[in-house]
C-alpha angles and dihedrals in degrees: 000000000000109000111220098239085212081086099053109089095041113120111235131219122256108241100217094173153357069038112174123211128207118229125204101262094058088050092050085050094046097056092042089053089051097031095085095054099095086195099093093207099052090043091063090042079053091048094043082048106052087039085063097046085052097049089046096046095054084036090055081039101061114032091044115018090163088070115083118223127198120198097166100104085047114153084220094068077062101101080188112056097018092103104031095060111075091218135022118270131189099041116136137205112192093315104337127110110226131195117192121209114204110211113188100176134057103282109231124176110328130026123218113234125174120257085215087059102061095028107047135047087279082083128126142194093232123037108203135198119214117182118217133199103184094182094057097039092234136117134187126203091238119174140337151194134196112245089243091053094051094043089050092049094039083051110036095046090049095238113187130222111256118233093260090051093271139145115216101207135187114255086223097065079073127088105220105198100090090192081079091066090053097053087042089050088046102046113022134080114223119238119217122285123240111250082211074175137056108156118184110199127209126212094247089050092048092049084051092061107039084052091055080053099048094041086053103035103111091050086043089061090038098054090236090126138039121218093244101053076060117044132044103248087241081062095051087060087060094037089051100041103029103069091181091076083060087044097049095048079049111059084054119321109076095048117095109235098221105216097186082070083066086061087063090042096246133115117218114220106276096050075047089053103044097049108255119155116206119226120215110236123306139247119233087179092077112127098179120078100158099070113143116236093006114192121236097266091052104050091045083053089057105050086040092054087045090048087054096058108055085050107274094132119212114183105222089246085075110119124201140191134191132212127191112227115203113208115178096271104002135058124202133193114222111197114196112191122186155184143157121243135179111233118226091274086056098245115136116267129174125209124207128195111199109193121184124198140139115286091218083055098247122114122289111243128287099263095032095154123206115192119185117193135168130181097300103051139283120342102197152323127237114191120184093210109158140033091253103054113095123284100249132022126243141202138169129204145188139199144137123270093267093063136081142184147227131220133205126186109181121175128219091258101065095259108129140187131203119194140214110267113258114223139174112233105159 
């Protein structure tokens, strides 16, 4: 557990009373729930989050033990979305739907809320503050609102979205006697909640999306970029309520195949996972191209040792891979080829040769489309459009050893295939 240092010089508020304290053991399950988010700042939001859910839980616990809590729908068991909500939804009391709002800092005059809290079905009918002093290991059931208190005022005073998907609310709109919740929990039936949201989203849409995440993914882990700088906010409705997009990243597509592992001759788990098979090094020295029923190695060997010759030049420490790619009626190879290199002001650099061809050596179909981005947008486009044109398409790339990149392969035919970014992490 990695604490985010931005936190470091807030004052904190004094608990006087109706103080909780952490024990070991909720600490301990705090940082396990946020431990696996590699984004640090979405692994202390994780860690803030879960602390709250704890307070509130022994809090709850303790002031009214006749009253049953479920947290197992918990947006904080969502490895996916725990650090990326700034509160915890889904959780329930009797028949109430609750969303805690860690705080870490002294409240002044306004109080941040989500916007996907209050407008998705991540909505609730209460909306509680729970202080925490994480220093201190100590939290404190602070304020709330119900959920048709806080629509009429949003609406009715006109209170715009911040930039980062944010409200910026009044403390005043709060009642700060949480005895209050408790009698509202105790006494009240909840009333049905507005779905503001239904998004149905369509196959194209999903695949959009997936493709922004996987585009961003490393800046995503190293806290370079924020969702929102990211996603439309239309986008975030179908991010935040359509686990499949997360499910689909990842069974493959949102893992970084590391290529320097190639130069160890190993494969890390996601190049494992995805089928590719690692070639020992090649052989420049090859003089027959026409073999019949070539293996992989040696046909690599063949269009390396062509490539060679007309200038494209390949150190013999360069390592490749292949991977077959089933379409529905077609099947593909895909060969990836590395080093690393120093650039003429000595700073480390890796190249990567991405070659496509078709895995029963033929040539791959008229319209085979392969498209190369980074981070800044596409690199380039290679189209096998005539007859004539070679049997398989090539492209050669170059970056340092912070960047990645993102590979597309789309048929004539409309079917398309986006892979997981390569990277070179030594």
């Amino acid at each position: 557990m990695v604490k985010n240092s931005m936190y470091a010089n807030f004052e904190w508020d004094t608990l006087e009373s109706d103080t909780i304290t952490l024990d070991t053991t909720q600490i301990e399950q705090a940082i396990k729930l946020s431990d696996p988010i590699l984004n640090e700042n979405q692994q202390w939001q994780a860690y803030i989050n879960a602390l709250a859910l704890l307070s509130f839980e022994q809090w709850l616990s303790d002031r009214a033990p006749e009253l049953s809590i479920n947290k197992s729908q918990c947006s904080i068991f969502l490895p996916q979305y725990a650090g990326l909500l700034r509160g915890v939804c889904n959780l329930k009391v009797e028949n109430f739907k609750i969303c805690l709002i860690p705080v870490t800092t002294s409240i002044e005059q306004t109080i941040s809320l989500p916007r996907i809290a209050t407008e998705s079905e991540y909505n609730a009918h209460f909306y509680v503050l729970v202080s925490i002093i994480e220093e201190l290991e100590q939290a404190k059931v602070l304020t709330f609102t119900p959920h048709y208190q806080l629509r009429e005022k949003i609406q009715s005073d006109r209170i715009p979205v911040q930039f980062n998907w944010n409200y910026q609310l009044p403390l005043d709109w709060f009642n700060l006697n949480p005895d209050d919740l408790l009698l509202s929990l105790r006494c009240l039936e909840p009333e049905p909640l507005p779905n503001e949201i239904l998004v149905t989203a369509s196959a194209n849409l999903l695949s959009k999306i997936k493709e922004k995440l996987v585009q961003y993914q490393p800046q995503l882990e190293t806290s370079d970029q924020e969702l929102w700088q990211i996603l439309t906010w239309e986008e975030a409705i179908i991010f935040f309520t359509h686990p499949e997009v997360f499910q689909q990243q990842e069974s493959g597509v949102n893992s970084l195949v590391n290529v320097a592992l190639w130069l160890q001759d190993k494969l890390d788990e996601a190049a494992q996972s995805l089928s590719w098979v690692l070639l020992p090094s090649f052989n420049t020295e090859r003089q027959n191209f026409a073999t019949v029923m070539r293996s992989p190695r040696e046909e690599l060997d063949d269009i390396l040792t062509q490539l060679a010759r007309t200038g494209t030049e390949i150190p013999q420490q360069a390592r490749g891979a292949y991977q077959n790619l089933n379409f529905s009626e077609t099947c593909l190879r895909l060969y990836a080829v590395t080093w690393a290199v120093l650039s003429s002001e000595n700073i480390p650099e890796w190249q990567l040769i991405l070659i496509l061809g078709s895995s029963g050596g033929n040539s791959i179909p008229l319209g085979t489309k392969l498209q190369i981005k980074d981070n800044t947008g596409i690199l380039g486009e290679l189209v096998r459009c005539q007859e004539s044109d070679p049997a398989y398409l090539y492209a050669r790339v170059a970056g340092n050893w912070e960047e990645s990149f993102f590979i597309t392969i789309s048929l004539m035919n409309g079917e398309t295939m986006t892979l997981p970014p390569f990277a070179f992490r030594p």
